[in-house]
N, C-alpha and C positions, 0 to 999 in steps of 0.2 A: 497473431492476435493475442494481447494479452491476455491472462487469467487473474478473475478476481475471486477472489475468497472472503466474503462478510460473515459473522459470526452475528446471527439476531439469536440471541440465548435464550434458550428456551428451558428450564428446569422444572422438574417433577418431581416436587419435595410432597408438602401436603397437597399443595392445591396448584397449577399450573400458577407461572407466574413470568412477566419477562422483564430482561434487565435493561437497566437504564443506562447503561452503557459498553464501553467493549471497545473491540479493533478490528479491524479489516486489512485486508493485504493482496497485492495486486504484484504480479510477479509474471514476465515473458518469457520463463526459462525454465528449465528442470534437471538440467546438466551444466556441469564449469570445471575448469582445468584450474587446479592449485597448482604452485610450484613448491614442492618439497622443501622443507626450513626459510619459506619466505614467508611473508605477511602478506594474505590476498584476500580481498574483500569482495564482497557481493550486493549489491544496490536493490532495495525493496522499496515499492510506493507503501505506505499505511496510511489508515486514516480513521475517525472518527463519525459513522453518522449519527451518532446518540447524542442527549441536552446534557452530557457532562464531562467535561474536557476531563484528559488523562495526561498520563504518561506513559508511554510505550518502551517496549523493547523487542529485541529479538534474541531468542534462546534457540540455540542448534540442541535436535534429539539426533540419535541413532548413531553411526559407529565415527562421526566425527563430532560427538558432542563436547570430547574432552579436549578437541584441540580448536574451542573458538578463543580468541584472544581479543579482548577487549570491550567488555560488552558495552553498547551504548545504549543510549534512549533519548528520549525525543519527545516534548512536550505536543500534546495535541487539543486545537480548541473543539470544543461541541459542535456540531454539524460540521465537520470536515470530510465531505463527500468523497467518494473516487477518483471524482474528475479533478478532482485540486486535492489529492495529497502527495503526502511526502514523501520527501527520500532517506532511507535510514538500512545505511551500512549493515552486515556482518560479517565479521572478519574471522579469518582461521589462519592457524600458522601452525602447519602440517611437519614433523619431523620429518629425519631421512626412513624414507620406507620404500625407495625402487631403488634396486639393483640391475633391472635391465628398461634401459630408457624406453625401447621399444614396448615397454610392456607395460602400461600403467597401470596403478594399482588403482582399483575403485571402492568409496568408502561411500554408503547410501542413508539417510536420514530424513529430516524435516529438519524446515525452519519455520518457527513457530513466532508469530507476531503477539505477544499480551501487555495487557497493564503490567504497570510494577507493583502498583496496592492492588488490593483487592476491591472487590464491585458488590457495594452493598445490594442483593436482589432486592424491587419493592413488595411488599405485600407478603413476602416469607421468613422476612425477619432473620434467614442463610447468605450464609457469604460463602461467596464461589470466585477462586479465581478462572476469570476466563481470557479465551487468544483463540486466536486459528493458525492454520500450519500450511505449509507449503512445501511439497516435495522436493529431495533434491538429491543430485548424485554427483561427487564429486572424485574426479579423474587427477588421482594425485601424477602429478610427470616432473622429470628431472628439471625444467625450466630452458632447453638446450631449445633456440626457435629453432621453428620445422625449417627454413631457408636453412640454415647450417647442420640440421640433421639429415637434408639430402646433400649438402657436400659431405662430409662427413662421411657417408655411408660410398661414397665413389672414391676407386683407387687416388690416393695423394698426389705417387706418380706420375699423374695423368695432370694432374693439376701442375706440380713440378715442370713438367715438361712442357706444357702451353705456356708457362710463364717464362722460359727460356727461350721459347723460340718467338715470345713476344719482343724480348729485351734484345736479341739479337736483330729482328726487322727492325726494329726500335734506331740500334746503331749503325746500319746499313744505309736506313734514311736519313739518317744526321750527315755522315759520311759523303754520301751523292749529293745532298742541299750541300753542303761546303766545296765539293768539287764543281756543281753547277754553279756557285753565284761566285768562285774564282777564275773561273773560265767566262765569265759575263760581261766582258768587258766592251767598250762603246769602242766601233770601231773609227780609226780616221776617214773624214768626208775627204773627198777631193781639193774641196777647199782648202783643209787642214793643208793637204800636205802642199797645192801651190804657194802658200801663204808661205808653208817652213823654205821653200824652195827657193820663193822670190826674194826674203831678206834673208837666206843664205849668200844668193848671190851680191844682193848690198854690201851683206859683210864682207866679203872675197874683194869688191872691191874697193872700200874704204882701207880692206888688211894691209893690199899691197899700198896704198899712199903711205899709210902708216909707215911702212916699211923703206919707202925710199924717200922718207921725211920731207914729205911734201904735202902731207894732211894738214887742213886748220882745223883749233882747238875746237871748234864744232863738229869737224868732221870725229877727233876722235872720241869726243862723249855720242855720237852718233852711235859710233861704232860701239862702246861700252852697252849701249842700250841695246840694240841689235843683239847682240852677244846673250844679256838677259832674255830676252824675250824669245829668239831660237832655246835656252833653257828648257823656259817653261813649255814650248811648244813641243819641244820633244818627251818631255813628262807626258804630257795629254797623249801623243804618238804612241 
């Protein structure tokens, strides 16, 4: 569940008196992971329900105030409810401060939502700057994702050696697929081979007319073709 935080200010200078405007902030969280010399931001709703638009910001206190980086702000109109506000970044850019990943370092503060001008209170004629804060602690870590910090923590090795005995199944199966689909071969139907048999025998005897030149010019382009065609038939064979 979300957490809201509204600031209805209430000040006891001379006489109670309450301001006419401010900021609110609305925040799911109270813990976040930086990564050590990166830029990491953090997403706050604010909002406005007072009749005087502002401008807002977010200011980091406590032991990471010195490393917020960039501050922004964000215009808000008057009656900017909870239910419809805004989102407004702050960002830190944490130096190197862990030496052992496993061990993050934790640096604990507020983030505090205020105007940038100050808020004239009515009726007291004092000016106060006001904001509200929202806890927060942040878990400086090396930036190494947790997926590669449990490889990383299991012998190499191990790793090594699965990836060897992968690439050898690897070639084993290429190997067998090459010797299965060379041994795959269509074998001859019966037909084939009466077919090669029966104009074998054609050719034997056109051979011998040939031979005791008594073939006609048809018979020997017969024969020519014959000769072709046993070829090819034996290719397929």
């Amino acid at each position: 569940m979300k957490k809201i935080a509204i600031l209805l200010t209430t000040l006891l200078l001379l006489s109670p008196a309450f301001a006419d405007s401010g900021v609110g902030i609305k925040y799911a969280f109270e813990h976040s992971d930086a990564i050590q010399e990166d830029v990491t931001c953090l997403t706050y709703g604010v909002y406005n329900p007072f009749d005087t638009a502002i401008t807002a910001t977010m200011v980091a206190e406590g032991d990471f105030a010195e490393y917020q980086y960039r501050q922004k702000d964000l215009d808000l109109d008057a009656y900017t409810y909870s239910n419809n506000s805004k989102d407004l970044d702050v960002c830190f850019k944490v130096p190197k401060m862990v030496e052992d990943c496993d061990s993050p370092v934790k640096l604990t503060g507020n983030v505090v939502a205020t105007p940038i001008r100050d808020t004239e209170i009515q009726g007291s004629g004092a000016v106060a700057k006001v904001g509200v804060s929202a806890p927060l602690e942040l878990n400086v870590i090396c930036g190494t994702p947790i997926g590669m910090t449990i490889l990383n923590s299991i012998e190499p090795n191990i790793f090594l050696g699965v990836g060897i005995g992968g690439l050898i199944a690897l070639i084993i199966f290429i190997i067998w697929f090459l010797i299965k689909r060379k041994k795959k071969k269509v074998e001859p139907t019966s037909n084939q081979r009466d077919e090669y048999m029966s104009k074998y025998s054609d050719l034997m005897v056109l051979h011998k007319k040939i031979s005791a030149d008594i073939a006609s010019q048809e018979e020997v382009e017969k024969y020519k073709s014959l000769r072709s065609e046993l070829e090819d038939l034996r290719n397929k064979l």
